[in-house]
PyMOL Python script that loads the backbone (N, CA, C, O; Angstrom):
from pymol import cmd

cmd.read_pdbstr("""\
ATOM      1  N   UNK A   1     -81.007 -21.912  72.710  1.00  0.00           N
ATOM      2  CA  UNK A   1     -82.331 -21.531  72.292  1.00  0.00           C
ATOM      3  C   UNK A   1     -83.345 -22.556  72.777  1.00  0.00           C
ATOM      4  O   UNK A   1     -84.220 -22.932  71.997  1.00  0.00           O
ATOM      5  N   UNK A   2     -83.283 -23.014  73.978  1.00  0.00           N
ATOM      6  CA  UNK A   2     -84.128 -23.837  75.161  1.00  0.00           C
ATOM      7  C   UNK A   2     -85.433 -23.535  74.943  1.00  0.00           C
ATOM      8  O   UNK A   2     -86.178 -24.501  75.108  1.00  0.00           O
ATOM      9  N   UNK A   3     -86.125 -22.205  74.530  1.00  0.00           N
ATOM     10  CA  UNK A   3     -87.641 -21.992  74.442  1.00  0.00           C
ATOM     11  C   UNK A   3     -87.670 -23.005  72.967  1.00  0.00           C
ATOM     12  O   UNK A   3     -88.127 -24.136  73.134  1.00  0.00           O
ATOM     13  N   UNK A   4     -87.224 -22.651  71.617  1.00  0.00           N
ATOM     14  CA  UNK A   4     -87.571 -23.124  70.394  1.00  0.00           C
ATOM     15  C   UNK A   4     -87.292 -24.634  70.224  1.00  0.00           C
ATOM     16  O   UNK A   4     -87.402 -25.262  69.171  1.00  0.00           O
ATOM     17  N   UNK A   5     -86.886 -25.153  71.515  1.00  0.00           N
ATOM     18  CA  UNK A   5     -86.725 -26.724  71.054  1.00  0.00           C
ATOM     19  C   UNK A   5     -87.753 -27.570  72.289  1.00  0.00           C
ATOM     20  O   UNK A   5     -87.823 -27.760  73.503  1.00  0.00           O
ATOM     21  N   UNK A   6     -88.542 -27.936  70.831  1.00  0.00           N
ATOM     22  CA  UNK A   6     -90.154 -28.421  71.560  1.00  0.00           C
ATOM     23  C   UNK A   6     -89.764 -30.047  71.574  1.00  0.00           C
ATOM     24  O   UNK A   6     -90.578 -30.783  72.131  1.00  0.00           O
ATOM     25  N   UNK A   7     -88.924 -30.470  71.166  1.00  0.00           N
ATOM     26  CA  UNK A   7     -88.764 -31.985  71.621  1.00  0.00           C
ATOM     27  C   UNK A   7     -89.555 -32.657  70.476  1.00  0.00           C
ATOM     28  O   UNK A   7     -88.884 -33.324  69.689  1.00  0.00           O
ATOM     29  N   UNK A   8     -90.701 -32.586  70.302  1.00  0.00           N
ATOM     30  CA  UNK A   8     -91.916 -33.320  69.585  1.00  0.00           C
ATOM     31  C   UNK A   8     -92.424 -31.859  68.860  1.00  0.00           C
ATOM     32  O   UNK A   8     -92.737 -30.890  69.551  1.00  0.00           O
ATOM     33  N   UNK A   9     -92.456 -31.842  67.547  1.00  0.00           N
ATOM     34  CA  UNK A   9     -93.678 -31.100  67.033  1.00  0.00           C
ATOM     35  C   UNK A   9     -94.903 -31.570  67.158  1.00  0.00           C
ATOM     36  O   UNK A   9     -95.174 -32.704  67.553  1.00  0.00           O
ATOM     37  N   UNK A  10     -95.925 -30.473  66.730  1.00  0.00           N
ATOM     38  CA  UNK A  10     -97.259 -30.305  66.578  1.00  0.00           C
ATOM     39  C   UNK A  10     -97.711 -30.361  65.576  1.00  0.00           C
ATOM     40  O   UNK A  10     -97.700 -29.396  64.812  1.00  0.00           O
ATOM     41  N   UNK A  11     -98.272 -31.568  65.267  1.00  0.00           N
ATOM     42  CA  UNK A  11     -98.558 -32.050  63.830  1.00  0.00           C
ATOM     43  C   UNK A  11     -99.344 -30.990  63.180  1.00  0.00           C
ATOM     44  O   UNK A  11     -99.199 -30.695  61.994  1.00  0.00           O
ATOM     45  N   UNK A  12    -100.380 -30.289  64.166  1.00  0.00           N
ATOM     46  CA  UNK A  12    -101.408 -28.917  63.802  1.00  0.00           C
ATOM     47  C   UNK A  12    -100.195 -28.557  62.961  1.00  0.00           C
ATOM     48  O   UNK A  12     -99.921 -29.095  61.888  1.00  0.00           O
ATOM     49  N   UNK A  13     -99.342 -27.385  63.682  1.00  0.00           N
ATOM     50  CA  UNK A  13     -98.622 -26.666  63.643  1.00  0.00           C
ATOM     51  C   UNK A  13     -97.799 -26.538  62.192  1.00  0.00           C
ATOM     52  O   UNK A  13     -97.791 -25.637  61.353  1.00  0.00           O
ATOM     53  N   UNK A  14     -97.299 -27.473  62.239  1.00  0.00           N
ATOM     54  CA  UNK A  14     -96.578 -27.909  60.585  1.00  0.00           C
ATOM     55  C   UNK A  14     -97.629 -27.783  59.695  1.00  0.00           C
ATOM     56  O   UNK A  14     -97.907 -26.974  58.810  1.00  0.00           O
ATOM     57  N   UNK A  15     -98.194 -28.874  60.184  1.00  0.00           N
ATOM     58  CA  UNK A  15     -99.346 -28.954  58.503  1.00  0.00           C
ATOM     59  C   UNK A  15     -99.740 -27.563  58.468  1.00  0.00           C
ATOM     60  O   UNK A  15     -99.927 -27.139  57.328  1.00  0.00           O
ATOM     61  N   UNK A  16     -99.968 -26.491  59.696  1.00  0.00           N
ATOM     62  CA  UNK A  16    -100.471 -24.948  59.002  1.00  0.00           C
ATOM     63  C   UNK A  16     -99.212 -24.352  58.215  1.00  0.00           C
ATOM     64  O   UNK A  16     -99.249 -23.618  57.227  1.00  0.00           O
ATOM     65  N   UNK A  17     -97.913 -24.919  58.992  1.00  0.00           N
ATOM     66  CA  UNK A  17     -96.055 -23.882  58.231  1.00  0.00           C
ATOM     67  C   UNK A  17     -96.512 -24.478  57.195  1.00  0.00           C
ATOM     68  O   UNK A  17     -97.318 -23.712  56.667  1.00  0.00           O
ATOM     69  N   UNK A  18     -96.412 -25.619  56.509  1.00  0.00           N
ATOM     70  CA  UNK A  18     -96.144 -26.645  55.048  1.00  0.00           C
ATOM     71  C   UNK A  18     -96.922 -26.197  54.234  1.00  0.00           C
ATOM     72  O   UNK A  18     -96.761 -26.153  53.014  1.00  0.00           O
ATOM     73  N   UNK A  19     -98.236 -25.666  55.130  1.00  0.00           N
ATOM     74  CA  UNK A  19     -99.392 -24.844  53.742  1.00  0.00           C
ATOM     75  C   UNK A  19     -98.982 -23.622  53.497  1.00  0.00           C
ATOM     76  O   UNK A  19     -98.788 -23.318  52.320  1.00  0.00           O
ATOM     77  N   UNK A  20     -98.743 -22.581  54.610  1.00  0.00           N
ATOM     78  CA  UNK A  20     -98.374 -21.021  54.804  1.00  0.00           C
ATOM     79  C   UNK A  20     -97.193 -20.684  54.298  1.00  0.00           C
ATOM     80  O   UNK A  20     -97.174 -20.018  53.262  1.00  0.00           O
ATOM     81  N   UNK A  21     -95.999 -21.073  54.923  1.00  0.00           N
ATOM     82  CA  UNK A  21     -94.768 -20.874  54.794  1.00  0.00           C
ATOM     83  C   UNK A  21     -94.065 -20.919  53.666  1.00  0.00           C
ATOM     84  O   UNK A  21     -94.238 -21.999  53.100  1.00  0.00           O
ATOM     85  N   UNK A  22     -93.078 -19.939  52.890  1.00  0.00           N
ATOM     86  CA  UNK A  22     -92.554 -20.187  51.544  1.00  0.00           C
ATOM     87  C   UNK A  22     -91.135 -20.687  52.080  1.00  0.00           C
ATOM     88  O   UNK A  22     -90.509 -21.610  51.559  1.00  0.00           O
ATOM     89  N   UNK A  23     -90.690 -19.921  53.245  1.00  0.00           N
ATOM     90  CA  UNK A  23     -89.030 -20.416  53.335  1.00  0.00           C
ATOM     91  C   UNK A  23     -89.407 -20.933  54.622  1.00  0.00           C
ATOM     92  O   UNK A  23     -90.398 -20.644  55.293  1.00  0.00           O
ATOM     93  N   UNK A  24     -88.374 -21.829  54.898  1.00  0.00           N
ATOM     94  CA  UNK A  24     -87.890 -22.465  56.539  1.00  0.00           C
ATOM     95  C   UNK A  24     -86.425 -22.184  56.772  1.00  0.00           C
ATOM     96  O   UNK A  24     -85.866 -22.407  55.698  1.00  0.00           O
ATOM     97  N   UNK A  25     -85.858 -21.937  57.350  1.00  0.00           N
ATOM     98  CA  UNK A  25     -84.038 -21.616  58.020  1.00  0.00           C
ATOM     99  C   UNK A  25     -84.268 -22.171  59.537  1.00  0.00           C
ATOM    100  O   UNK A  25     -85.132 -22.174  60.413  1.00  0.00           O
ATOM    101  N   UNK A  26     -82.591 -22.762  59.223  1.00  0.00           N
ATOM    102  CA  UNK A  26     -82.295 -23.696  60.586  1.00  0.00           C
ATOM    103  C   UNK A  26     -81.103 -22.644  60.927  1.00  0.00           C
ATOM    104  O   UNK A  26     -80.506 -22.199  59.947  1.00  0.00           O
ATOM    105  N   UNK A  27     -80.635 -22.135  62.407  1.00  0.00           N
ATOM    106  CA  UNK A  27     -79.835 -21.297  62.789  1.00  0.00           C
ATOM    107  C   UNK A  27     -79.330 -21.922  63.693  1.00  0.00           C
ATOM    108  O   UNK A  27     -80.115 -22.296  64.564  1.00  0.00           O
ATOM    109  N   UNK A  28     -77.495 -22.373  63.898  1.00  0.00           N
ATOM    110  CA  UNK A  28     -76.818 -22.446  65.080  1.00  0.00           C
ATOM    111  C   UNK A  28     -77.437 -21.789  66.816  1.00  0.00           C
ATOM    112  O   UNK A  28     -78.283 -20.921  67.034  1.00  0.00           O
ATOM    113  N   UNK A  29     -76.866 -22.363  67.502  1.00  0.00           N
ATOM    114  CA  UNK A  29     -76.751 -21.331  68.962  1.00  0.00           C
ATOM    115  C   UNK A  29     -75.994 -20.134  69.248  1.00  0.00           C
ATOM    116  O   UNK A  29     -76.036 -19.248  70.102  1.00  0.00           O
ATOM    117  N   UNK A  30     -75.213 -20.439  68.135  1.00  0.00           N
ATOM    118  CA  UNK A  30     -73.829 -19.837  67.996  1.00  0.00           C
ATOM    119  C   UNK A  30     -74.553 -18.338  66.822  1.00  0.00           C
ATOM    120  O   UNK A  30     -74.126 -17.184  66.797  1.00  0.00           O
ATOM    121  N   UNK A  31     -75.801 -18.967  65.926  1.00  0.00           N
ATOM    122  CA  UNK A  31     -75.437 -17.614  64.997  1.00  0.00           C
ATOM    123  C   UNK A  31     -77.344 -16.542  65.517  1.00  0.00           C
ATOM    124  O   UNK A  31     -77.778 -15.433  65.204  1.00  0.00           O
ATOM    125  N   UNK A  32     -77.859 -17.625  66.340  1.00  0.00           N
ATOM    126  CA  UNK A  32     -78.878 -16.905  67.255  1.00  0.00           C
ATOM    127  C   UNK A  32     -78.409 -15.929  68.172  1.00  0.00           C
ATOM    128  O   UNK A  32     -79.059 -14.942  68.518  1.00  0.00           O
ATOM    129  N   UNK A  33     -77.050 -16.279  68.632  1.00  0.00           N
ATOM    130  CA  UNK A  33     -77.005 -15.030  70.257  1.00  0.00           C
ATOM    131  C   UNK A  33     -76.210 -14.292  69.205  1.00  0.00           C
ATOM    132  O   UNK A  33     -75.479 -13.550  69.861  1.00  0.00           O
ATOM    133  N   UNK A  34     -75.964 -14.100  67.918  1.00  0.00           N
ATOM    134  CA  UNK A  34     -75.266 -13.298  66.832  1.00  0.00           C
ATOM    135  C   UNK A  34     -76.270 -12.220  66.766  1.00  0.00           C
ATOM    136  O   UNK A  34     -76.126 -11.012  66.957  1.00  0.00           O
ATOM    137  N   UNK A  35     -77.495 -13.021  66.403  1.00  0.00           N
ATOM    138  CA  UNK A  35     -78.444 -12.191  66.317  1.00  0.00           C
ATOM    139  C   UNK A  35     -78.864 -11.250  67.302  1.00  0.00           C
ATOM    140  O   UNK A  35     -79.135 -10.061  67.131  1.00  0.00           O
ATOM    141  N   UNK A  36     -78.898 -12.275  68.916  1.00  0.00           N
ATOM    142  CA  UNK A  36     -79.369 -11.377  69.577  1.00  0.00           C
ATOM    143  C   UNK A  36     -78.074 -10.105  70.422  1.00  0.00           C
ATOM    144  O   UNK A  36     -78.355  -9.206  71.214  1.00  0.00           O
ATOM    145  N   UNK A  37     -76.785 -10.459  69.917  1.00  0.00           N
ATOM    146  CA  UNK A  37     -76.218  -9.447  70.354  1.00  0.00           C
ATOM    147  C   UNK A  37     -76.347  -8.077  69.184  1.00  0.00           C
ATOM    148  O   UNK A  37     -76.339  -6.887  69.499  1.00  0.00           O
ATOM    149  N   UNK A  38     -76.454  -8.603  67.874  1.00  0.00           N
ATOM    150  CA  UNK A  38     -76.899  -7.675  66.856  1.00  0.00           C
ATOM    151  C   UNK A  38     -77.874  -6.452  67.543  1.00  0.00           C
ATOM    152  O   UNK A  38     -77.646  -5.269  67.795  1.00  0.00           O
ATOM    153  N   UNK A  39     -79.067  -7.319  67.720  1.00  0.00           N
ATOM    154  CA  UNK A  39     -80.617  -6.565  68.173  1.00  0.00           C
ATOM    155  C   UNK A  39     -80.110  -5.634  69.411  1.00  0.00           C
ATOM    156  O   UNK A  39     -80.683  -4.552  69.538  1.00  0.00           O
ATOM    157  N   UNK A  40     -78.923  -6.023  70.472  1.00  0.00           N
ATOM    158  CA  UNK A  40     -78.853  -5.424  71.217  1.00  0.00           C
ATOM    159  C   UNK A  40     -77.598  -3.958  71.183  1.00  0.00           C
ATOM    160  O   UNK A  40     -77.448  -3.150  72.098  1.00  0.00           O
ATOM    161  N   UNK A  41     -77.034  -3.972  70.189  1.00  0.00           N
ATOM    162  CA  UNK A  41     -76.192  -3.164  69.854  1.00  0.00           C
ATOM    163  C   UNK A  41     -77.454  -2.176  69.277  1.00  0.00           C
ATOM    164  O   UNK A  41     -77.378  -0.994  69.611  1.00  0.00           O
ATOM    165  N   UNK A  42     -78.513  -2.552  68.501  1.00  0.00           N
ATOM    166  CA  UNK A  42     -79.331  -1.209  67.741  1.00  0.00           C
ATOM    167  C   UNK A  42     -81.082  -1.240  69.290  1.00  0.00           C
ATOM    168  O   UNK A  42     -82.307  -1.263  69.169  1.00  0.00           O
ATOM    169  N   UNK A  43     -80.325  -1.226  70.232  1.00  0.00           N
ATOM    170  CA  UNK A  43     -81.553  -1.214  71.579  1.00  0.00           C
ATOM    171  C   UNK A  43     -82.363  -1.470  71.147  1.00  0.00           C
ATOM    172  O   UNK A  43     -83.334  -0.736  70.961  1.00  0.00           O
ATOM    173  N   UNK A  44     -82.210  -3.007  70.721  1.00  0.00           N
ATOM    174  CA  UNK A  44     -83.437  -4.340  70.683  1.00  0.00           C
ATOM    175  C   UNK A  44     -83.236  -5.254  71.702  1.00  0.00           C
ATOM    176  O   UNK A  44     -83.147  -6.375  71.201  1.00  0.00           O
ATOM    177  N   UNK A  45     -83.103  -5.289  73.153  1.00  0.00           N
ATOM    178  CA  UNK A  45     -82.427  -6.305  73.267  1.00  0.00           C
ATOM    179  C   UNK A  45     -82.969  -7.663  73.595  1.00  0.00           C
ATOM    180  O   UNK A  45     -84.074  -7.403  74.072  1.00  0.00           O
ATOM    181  N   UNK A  46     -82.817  -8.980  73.611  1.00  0.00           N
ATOM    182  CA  UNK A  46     -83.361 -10.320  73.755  1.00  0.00           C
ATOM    183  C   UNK A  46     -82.818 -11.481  73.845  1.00  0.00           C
ATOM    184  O   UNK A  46     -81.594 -11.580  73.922  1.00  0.00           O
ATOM    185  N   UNK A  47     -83.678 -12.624  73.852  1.00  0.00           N
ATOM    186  CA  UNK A  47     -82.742 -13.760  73.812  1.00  0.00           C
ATOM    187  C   UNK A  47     -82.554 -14.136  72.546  1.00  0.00           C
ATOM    188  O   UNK A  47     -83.297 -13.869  71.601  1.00  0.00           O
ATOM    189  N   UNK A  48     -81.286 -14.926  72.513  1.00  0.00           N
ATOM    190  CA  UNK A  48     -81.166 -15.420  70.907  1.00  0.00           C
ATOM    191  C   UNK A  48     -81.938 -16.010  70.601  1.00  0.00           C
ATOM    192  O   UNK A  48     -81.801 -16.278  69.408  1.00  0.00           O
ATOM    193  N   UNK A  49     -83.323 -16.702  71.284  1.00  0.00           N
ATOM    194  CA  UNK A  49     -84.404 -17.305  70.315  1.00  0.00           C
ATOM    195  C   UNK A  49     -85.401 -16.359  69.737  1.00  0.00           C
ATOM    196  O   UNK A  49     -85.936 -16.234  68.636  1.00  0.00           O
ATOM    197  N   UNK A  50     -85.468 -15.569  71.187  1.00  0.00           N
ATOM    198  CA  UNK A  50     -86.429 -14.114  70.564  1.00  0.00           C
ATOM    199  C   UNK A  50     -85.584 -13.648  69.330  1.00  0.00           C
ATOM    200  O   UNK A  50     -86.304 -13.114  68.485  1.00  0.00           O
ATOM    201  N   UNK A  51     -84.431 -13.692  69.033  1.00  0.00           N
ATOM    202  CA  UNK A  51     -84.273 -12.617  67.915  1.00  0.00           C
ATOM    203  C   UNK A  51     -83.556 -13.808  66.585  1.00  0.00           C
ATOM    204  O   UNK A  51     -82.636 -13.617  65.790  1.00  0.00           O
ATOM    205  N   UNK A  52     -84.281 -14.804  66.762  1.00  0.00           N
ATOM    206  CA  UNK A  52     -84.402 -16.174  65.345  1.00  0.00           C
ATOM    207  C   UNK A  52     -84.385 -15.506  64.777  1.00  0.00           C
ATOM    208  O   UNK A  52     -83.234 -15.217  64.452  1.00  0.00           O
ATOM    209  N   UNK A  53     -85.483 -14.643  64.124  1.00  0.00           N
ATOM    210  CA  UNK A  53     -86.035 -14.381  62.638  1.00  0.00           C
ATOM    211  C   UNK A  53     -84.836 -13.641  62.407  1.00  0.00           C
ATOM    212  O   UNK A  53     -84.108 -13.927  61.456  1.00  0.00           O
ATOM    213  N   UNK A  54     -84.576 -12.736  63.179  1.00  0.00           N
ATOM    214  CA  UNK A  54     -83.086 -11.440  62.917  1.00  0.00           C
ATOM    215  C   UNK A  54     -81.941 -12.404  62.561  1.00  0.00           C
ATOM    216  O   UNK A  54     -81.379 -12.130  61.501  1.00  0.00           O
ATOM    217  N   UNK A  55     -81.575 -13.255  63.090  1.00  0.00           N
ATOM    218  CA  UNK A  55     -80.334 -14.189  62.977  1.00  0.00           C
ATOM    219  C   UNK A  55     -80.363 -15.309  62.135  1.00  0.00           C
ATOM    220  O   UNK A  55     -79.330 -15.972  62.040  1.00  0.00           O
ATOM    221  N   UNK A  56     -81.280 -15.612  61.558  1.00  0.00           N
ATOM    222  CA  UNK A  56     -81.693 -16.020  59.833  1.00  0.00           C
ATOM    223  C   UNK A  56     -81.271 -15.094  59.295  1.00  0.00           C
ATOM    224  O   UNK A  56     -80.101 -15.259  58.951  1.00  0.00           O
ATOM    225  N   UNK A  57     -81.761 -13.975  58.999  1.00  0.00           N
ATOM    226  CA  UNK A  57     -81.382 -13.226  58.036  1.00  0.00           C
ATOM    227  C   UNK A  57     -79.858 -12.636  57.988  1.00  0.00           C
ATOM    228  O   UNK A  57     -79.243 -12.575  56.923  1.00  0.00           O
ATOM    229  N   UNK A  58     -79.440 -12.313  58.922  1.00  0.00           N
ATOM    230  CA  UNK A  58     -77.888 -12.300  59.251  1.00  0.00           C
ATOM    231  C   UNK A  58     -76.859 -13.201  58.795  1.00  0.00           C
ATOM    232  O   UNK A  58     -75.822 -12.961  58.177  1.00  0.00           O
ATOM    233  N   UNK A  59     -77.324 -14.238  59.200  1.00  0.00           N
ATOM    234  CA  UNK A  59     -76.303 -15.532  59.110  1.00  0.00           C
ATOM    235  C   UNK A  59     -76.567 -15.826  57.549  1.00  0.00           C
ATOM    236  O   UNK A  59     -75.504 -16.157  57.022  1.00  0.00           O
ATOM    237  N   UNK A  60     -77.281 -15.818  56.943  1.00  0.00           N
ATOM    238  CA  UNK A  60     -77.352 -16.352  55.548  1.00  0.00           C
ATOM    239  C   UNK A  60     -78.067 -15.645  54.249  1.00  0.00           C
ATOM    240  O   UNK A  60     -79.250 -15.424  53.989  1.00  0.00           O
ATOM    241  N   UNK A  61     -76.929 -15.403  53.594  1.00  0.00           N
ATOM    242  CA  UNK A  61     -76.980 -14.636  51.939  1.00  0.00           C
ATOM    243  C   UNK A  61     -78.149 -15.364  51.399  1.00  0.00           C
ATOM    244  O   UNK A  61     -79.171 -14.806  51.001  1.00  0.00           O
ATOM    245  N   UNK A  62     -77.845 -17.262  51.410  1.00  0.00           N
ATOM    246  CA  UNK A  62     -78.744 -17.766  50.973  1.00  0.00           C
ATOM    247  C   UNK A  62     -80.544 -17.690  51.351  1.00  0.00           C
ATOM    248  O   UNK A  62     -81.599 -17.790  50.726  1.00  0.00           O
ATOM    249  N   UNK A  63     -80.213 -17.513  52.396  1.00  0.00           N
ATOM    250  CA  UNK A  63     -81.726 -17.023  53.089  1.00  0.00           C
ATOM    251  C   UNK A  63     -82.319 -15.800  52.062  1.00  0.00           C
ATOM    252  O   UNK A  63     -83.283 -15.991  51.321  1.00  0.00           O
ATOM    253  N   UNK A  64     -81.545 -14.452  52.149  1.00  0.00           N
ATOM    254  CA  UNK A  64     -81.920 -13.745  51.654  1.00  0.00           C
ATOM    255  C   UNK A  64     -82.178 -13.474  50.163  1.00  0.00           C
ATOM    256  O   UNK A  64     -83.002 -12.609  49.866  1.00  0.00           O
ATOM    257  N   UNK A  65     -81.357 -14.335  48.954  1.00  0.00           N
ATOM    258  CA  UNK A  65     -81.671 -14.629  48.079  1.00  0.00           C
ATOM    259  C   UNK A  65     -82.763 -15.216  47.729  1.00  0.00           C
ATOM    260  O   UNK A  65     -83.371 -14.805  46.740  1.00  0.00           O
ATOM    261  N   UNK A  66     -83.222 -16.280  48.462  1.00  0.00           N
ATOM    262  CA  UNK A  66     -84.604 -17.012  48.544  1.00  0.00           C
ATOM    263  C   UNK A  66     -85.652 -15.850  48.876  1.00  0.00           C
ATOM    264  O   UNK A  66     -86.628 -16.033  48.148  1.00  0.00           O
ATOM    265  N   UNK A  67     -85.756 -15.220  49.332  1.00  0.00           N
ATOM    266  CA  UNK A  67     -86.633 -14.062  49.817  1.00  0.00           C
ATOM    267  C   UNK A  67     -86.662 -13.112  48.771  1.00  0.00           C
ATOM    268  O   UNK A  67     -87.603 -12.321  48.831  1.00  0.00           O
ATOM    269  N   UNK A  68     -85.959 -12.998  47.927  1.00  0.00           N
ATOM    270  CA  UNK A  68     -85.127 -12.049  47.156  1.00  0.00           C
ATOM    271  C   UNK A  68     -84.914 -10.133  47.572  1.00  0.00           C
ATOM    272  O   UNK A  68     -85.168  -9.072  47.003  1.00  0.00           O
ATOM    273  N   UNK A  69     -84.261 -10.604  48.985  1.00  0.00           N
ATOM    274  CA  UNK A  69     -84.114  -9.477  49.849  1.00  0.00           C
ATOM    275  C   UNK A  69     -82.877  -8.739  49.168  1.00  0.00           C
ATOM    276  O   UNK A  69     -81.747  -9.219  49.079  1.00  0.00           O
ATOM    277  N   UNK A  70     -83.287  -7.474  48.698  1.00  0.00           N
ATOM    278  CA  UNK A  70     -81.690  -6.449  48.760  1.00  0.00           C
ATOM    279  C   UNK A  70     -81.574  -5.324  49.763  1.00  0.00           C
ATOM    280  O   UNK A  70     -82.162  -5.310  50.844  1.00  0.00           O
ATOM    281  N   UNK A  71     -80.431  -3.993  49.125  1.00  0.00           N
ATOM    282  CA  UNK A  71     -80.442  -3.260  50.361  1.00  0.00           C
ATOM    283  C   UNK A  71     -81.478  -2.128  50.140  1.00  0.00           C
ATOM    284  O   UNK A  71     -81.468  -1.153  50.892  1.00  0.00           O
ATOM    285  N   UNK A  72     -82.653  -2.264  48.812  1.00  0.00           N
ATOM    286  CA  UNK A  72     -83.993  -1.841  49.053  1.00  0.00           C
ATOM    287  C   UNK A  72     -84.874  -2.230  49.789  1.00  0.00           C
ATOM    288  O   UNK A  72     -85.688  -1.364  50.110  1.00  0.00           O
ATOM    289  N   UNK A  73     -85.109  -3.792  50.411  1.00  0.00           N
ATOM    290  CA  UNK A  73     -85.800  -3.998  50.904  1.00  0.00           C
ATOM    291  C   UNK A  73     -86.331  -3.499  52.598  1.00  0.00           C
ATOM    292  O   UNK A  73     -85.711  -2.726  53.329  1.00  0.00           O
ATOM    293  N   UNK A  74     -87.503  -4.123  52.884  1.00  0.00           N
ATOM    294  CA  UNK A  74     -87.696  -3.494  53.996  1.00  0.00           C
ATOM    295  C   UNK A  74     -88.330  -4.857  54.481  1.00  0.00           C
ATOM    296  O   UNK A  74     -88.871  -5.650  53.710  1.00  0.00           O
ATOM    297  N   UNK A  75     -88.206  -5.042  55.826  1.00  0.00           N
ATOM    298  CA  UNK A  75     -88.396  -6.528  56.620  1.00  0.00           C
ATOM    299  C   UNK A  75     -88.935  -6.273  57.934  1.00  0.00           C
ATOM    300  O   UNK A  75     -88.179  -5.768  58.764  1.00  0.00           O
ATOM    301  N   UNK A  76     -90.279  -6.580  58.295  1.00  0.00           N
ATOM    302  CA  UNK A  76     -90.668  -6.908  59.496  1.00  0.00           C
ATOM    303  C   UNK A  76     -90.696  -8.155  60.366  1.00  0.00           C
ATOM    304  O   UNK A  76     -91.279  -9.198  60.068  1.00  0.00           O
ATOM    305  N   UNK A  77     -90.106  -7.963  61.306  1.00  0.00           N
ATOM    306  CA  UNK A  77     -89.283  -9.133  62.425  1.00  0.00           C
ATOM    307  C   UNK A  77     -90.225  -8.830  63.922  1.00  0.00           C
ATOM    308  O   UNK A  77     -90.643  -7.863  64.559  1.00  0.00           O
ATOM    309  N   UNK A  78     -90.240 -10.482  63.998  1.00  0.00           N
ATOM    310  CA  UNK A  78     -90.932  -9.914  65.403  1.00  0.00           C
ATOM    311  C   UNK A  78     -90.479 -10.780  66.277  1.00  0.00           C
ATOM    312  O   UNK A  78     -90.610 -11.999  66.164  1.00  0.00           O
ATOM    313  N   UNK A  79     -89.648  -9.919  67.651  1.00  0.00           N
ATOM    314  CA  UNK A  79     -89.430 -10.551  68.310  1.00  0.00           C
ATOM    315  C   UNK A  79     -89.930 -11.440  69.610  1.00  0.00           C
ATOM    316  O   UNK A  79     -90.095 -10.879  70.693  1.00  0.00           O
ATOM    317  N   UNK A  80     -90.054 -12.191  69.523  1.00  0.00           N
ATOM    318  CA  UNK A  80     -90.748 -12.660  70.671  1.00  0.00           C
ATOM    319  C   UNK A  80     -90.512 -12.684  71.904  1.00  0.00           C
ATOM    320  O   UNK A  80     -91.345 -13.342  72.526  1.00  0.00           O
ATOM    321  N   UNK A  81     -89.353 -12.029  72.787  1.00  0.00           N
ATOM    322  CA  UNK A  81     -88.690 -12.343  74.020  1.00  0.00           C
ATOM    323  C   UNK A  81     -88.348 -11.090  74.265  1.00  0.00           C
ATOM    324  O   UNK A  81     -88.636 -10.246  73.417  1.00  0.00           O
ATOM    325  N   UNK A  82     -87.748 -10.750  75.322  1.00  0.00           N
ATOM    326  CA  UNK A  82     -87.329  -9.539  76.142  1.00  0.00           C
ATOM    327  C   UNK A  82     -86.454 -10.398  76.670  1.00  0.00           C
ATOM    328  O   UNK A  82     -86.447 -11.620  76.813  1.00  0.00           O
ATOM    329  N   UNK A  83     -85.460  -9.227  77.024  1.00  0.00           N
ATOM    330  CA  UNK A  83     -84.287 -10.538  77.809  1.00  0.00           C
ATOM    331  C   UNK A  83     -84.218 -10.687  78.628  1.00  0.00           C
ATOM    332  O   UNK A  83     -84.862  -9.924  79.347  1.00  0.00           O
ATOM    333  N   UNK A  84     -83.416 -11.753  79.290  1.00  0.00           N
ATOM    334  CA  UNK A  84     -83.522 -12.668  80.271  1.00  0.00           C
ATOM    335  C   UNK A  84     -83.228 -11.968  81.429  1.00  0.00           C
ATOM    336  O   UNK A  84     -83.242 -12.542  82.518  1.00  0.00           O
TER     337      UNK A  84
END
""", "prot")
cmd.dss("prot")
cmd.show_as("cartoon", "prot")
cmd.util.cbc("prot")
cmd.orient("prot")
């Protein structure tokens, strides 16, 4: 996931997540291309960074408890990438 690793954050950037943001999730390489083979089985297809947000929610119950996501809920994901 070579696009999402900026080396140095953007101090902007945070201080806007730290005000905005309720959850943060950290995802393997391993559970990103999970995701993005997921997205590509339902003809989404992308790179595993484009499909982060999808492979958070995949990879972790705990994620979704924090959200307090069930199988009522409904979730908009946006991917950022087209694939490679």
């Amino acid at each position: 996931m070579g696009r999402l690793d900026c080396k140095e954050a953007s101090l902007i950037a945070l201080k806007g997540l730290a005000r905005d943001a309720d959850v943060f999730a950290l995802i393997t390489e391993a559970e990103g291309q999970a995701g993005a083979d997921y997205a590509a089985t339902h003809a989404m297809k992308s790179t595993a960074s484009g499909a982060a947000g999808l492979a958070s929610l995949l990879a972790s119950k705990s994620h979704r408890a924090a959200l307090k996501l069930d199988r009522s809920s409904h979730v908009m994901l946006i991917m950022s990438e087209g694939p490679e």
